[in-house]
C-alpha positions as CSV (number, residue, x, y, z in Angstrom):
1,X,78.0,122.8,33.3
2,X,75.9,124.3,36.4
3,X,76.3,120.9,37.8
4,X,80.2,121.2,37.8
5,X,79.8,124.8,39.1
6,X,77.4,123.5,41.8
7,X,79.9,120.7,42.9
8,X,82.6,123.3,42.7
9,X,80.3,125.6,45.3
10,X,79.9,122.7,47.4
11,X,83.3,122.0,47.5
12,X,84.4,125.3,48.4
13,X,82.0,125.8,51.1
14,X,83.1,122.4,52.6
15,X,86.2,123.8,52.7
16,X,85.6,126.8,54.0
17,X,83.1,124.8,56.6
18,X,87.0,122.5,57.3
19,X,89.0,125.6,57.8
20,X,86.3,127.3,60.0
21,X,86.5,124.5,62.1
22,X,90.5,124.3,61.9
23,X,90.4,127.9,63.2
24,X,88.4,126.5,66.2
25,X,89.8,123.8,66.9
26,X,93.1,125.8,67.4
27,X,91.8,128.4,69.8
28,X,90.2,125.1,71.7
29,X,93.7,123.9,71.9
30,X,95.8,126.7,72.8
31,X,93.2,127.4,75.6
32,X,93.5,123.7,76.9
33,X,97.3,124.5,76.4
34,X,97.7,125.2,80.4
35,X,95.5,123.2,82.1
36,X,97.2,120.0,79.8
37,X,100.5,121.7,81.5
38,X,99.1,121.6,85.3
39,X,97.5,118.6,85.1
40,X,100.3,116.9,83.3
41,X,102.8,118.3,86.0
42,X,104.8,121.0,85.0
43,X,108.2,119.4,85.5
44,X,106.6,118.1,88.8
45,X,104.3,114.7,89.3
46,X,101.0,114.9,88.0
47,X,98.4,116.5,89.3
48,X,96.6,112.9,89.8
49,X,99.9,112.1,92.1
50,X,99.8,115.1,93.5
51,X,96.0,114.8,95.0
52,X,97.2,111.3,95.9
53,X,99.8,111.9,97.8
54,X,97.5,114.9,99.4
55,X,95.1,112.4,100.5
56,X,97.7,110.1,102.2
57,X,99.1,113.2,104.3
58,X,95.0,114.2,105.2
59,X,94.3,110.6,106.2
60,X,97.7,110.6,108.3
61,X,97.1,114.2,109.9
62,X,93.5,113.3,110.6
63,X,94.8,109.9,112.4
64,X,97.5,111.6,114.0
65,X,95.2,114.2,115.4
66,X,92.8,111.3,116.6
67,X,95.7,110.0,118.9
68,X,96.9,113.8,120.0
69,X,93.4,114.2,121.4
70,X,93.3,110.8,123.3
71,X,96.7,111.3,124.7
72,X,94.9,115.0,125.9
73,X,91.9,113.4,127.4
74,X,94.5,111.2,129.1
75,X,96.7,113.1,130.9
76,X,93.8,115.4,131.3
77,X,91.8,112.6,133.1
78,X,95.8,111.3,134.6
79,X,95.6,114.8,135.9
80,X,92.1,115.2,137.7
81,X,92.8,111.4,139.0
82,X,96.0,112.7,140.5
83,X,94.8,115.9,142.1
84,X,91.7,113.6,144.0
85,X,94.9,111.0,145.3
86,X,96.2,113.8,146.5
87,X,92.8,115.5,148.9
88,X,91.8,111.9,149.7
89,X,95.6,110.8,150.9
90,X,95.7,114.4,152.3
């Protein structure tokens, strides 16, 4: 008999062990709950589209600003160029 009460002590404390960890797995979960939601999108793309897209419109801004400044150092240069045409023809 105390080996069926002994298995029957193990098997309650295995469950009690399963439901301990049910109970934690559940409070893992419902804190996951909203980062699952952002990353998944929340009605919008996901956030892995999202930071792709992002990087497109960085690499694009950052080219864009490459040509803005050589068009600047152009018409500044255009500009000095112009102003010593004018003293020399002067």
């Amino acid at each position: 008999m105390s080996d069926n009460s002994q298995l029957t002590d193990a098997i309650g404390e295995l469950r009690a062990k399963i439901q301990e960890m049910d109970a934690r797995l559940e409070s893992i979960q419902t804190e996951l709950r909203p980062v699952i939601h952002i990353f998944r999108g929340n009605g919008r793309p996901g956030l892995e589209a999202r930071l792709y897209h992002t990087e497109q419109k960085l690499d694009t801004l950052t080219r864009s600003t490459a040509w803005t400044a050589r068009a600047a150092v152009g018409a500044g240069l255009s500009a000095i160029a112009t102003i010593v045409w004018h003293f020399v023809t002067n």
